[in-house]
N, C-alpha and C positions, 0 to 999 in steps of 0.2 A: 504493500500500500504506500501509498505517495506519504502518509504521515512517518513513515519508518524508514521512507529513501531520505528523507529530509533530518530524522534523525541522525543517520550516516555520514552527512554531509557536515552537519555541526561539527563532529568529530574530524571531518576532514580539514573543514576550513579551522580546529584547533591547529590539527599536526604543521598546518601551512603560516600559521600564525608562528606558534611556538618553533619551530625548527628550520622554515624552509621559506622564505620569500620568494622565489622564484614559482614555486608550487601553488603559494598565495596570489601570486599573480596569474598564474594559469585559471584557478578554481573562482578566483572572480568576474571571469569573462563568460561565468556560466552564466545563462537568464532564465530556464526555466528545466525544473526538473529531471525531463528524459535526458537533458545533456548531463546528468549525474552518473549515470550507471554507463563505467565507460572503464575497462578494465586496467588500463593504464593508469587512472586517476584513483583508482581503488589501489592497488600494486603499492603505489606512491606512500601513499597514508598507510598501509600495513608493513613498509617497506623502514615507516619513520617509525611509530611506536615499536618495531622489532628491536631497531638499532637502539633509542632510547631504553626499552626493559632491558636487553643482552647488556648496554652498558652498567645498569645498575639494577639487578636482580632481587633486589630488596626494600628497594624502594626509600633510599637513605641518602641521595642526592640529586642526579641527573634524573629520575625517573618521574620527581615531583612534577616535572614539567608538564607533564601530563592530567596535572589537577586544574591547568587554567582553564577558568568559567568554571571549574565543579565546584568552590566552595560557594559562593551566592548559588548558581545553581541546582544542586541538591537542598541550599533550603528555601531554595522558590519548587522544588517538588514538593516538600512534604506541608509547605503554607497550600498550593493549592489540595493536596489530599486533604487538607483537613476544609475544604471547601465542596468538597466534592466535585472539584474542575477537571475538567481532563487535560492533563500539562505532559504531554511525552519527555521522555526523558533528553531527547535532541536538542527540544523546544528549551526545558529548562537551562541546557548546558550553553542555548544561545541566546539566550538573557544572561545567564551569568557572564559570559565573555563580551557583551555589551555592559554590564556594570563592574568587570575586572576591568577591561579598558578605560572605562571611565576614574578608575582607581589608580589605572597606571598612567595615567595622563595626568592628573592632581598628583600627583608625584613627581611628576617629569620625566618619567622615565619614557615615555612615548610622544610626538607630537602632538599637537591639536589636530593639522593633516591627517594624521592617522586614524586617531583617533575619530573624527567624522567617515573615512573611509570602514574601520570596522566598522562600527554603527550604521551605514550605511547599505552595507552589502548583509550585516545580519539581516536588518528591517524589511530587507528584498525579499528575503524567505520565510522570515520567521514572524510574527506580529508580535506588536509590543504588549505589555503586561503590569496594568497599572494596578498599587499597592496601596492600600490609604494608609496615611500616616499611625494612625490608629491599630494598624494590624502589626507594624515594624514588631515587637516584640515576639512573636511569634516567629519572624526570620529570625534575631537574634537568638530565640531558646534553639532553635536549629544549631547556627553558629555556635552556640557553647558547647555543643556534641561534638562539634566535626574532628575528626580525626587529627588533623594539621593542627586544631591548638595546643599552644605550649603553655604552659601555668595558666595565665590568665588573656593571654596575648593571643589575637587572632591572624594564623599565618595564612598568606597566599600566594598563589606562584601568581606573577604580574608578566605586565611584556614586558619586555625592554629596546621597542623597537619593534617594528615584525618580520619575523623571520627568527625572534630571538626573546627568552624568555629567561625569570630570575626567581627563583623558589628563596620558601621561608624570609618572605617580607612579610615583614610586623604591620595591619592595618587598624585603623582606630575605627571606632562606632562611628565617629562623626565622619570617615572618610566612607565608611559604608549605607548610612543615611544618603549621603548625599546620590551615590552611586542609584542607590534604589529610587530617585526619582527621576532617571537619566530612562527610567525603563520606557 
């Protein structure tokens, strides 16, 4: 089903994000779904997460890179579960890398260029997902589960550019508020 090729795709347009700009550039000139399932651009993305798990098999440095968009992500799954919405899990990994860029861009770590260029090309495929302010806390009890926090400090893998990403950056509530109105 087209809601699960799109899933797919989230995860691709991560691998091109976090590893591979040239890739990123390829998977953006897609416009509408059938140009998804295209065996090369599959290869590509199973090609990247290979190399990133063989290099770190445990998940203890190089492998984090593969969290960007899941920590907003997974708790914009389990806020719309307790809605009864139906949020694929694609869907949420591409809000969250719409509000990780947003986080890596307040930081500096990404351009403003860019940063509208994600945002952009997710919104192409994916529809935005508005949060009332009222409900933030419900992200946040997600957030204080997530695997990535360290004591009390909330860790996420950011971009640093694309094509290139940077694990265990410290991000504050105020920097993730803000992110979740970016949706």
């Amino acid at each position: 089903p087209e809601k699960e090729i799109l899933s797919g795709f989230a995860e691709m347009l991560k691998h091109g994000l976090i590893a591979d700009k040239t890739y990123w550039k390829e998977l953006i000139c897609i416009k509408e779904v059938s140009q998804i399932i295209k065996p090369e651009l599959i290869k590509k993305s199973i090609d990247i997460k290979t190399t990133i798990c063989n290099t770190d098999p445990y998940d203890t440095g190089e492998r984090k890179k593969l969290n960007f968009g899941h920590t907003i992500g997974h708790a914009l799954e389990t806020f719309a579960l307790s809605l009864d919405y139906s949020l694929s899990h694609g869907e949420a990994i591409a809000l969250g890398m719409v509000a990780e860029s947003h986080i890596s861009w307040q930081k500096r770590l990404i351009h403003a260029n860019d940063y509208l260029l994600i945002t952009s090309v997710l919104h192409q495929f994916f529809s935005s997902f508005s949060i009332p302010e009222s409900k933030y806390p419900i992200i946040f009890s997600s957030l204080e589960k997530d695997k990535k926090k360290i004591d009390d400090k909330l860790n996420f893998t950011l971009l640093n550019g694309i094509g290139s990403a940077v694990f265990d950056q410290q991000v504050t509530p105020e920097e993730v508020i803000c992110a979740l109105k970016q949706l």
